[in-house]
N, C-alpha and C positions, 0 to 999 in steps of 0.2 A: 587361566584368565583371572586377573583385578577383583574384588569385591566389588569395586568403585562400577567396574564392565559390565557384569552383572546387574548391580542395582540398575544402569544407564537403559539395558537392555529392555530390562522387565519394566523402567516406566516408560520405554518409546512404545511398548508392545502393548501396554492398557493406554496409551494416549491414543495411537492410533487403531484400536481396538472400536474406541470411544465414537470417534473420527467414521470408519471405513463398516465398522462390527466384527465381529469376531469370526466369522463364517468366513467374510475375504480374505481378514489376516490371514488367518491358519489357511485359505487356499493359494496367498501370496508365498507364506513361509515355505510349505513344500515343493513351488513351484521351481524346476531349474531354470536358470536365469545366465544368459550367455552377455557376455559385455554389450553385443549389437541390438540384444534384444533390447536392455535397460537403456541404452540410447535411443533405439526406437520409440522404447513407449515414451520416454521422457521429451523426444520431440513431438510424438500426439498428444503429450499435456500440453506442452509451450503452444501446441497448434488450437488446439482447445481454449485455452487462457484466452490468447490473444481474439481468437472468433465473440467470446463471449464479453470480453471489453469492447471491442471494436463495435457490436452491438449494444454495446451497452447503451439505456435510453437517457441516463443521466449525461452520458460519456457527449451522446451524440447531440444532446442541448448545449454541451460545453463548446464543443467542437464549433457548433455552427457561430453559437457567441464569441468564439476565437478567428472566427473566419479571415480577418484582417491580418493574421498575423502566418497563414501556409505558407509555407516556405514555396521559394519560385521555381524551385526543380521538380521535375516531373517523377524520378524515381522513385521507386520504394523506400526506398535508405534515408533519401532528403526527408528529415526531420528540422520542425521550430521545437526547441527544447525550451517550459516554462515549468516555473518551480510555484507552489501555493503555500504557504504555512495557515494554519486553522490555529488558534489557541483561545481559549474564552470564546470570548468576544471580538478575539484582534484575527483580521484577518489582512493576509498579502497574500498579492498575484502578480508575480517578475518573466519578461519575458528574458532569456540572454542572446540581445547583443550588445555587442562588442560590452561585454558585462552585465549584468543583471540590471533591468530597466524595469522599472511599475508598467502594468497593464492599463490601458485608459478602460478598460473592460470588467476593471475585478468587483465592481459594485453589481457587476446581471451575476457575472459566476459564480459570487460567493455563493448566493444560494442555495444552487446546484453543488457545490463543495460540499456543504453543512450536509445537504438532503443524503449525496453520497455518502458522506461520512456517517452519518445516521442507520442507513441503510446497512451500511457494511458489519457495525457494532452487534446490530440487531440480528446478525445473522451468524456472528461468531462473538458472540459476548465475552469470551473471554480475553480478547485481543484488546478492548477498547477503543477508544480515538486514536487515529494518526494522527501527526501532529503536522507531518510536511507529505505533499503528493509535488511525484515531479510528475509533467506530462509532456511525451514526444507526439509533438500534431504533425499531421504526414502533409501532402497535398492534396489530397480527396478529402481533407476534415477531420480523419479521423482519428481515434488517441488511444493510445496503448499509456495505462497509467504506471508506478512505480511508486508504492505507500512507505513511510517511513513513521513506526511506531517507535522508535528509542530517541529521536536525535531533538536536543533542544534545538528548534527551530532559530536564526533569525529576526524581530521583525523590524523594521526602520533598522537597519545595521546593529541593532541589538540584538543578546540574548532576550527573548520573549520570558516578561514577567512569568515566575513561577506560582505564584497564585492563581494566576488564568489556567497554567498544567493543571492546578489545585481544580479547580472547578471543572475539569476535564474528566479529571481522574474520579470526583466524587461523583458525578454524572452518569459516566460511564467506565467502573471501578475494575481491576484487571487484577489474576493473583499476585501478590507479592512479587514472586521470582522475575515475572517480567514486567515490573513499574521500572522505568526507566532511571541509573544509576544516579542520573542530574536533578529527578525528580522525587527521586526515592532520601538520598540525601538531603534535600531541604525538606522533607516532611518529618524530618527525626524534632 
């Protein structure tokens, strides 16, 4: 095995040491692990995930402020898909149809955005701010989110000022390795 393999190894194994403790790892690492299994549990995460957004009470303030936009189908699957960019102070909220269209709504949800976003930072500080959340709203209201920490956002069909990243980033400050490439370069 790579030195490179090695090294990758030993910092997945103290990150998620850091993460989980060291008592689950080393019960994880011994553990024999069948292909069905690691499917298994990885869809009682996804199942877990999504119970614990779908509850979520920011989620469900969003949801209800989005109400005008559920999609008319009754299935599961039938998703409205809306995208948010946060940066500074600039905020959008685009629903897509037929192309990505402004929210007459994003002046109640920004709020609930920022509060999210706050909330999330505060609980894994190392991650920092997201910059873009997409949201799939079902027809019961509810939203299953999707965060986007690398991606220069958008806003008014621009790239969003990187000074506003600036004030993001000094706010709430993430290690080096993951300040995002677009933002990491204009801070040299």
């Amino acid at each position: 095995m790579p030195v490179a393999d090695e090294d990758a190894r030993d910092a997945l194994a103290e990150w998620l040491g850091a993460r989980i403790g060291a008592e689950r790892l080393n019960e994880l690492a011994s553990e024999e692990c069948a292909s069905t299994a690691f499917a298994a549990r990885m869809e009682a995460w996804m199942q877990e995930r999504e119970g614990y957004w779908v509850g979520h009470p920011i989620l469900i303030e969003i949801g209800r402020a989005l109400a005008a936009h559920r999609p008319p189908g009754r299935t599961p699957w039938d998703r409205t898909r809306l995208r948010a960019a946060l940066v500074g102070t600039l905020c959008e909220v685009q629903v897509y149809r037929a192309g990505p269209q402004p929210v007459p709504e994003a002046a109640q949800v920004e709020p609930l955005l920022r509060a999210l976003r706050d909330e999330q930072q505060r609980s894994d500080p190392d991650l920092g701010f997201w910059f873009e959340i997409h949201l799939a709203l079902d027809a019961q209201g509810r939203i299953l989110p999707r965060f986007d920490y690398q991606v220069r956002p958008e806003i008014g069909g621009a790239p969003a000022p990187v000074e506003a990243a600036r004030f993001d980033l000094a706010r709430a400050p993430r290690p080096v390795r993951w300040v995002p490439g677009w933002l990491a370069a204009a801070s040299v």
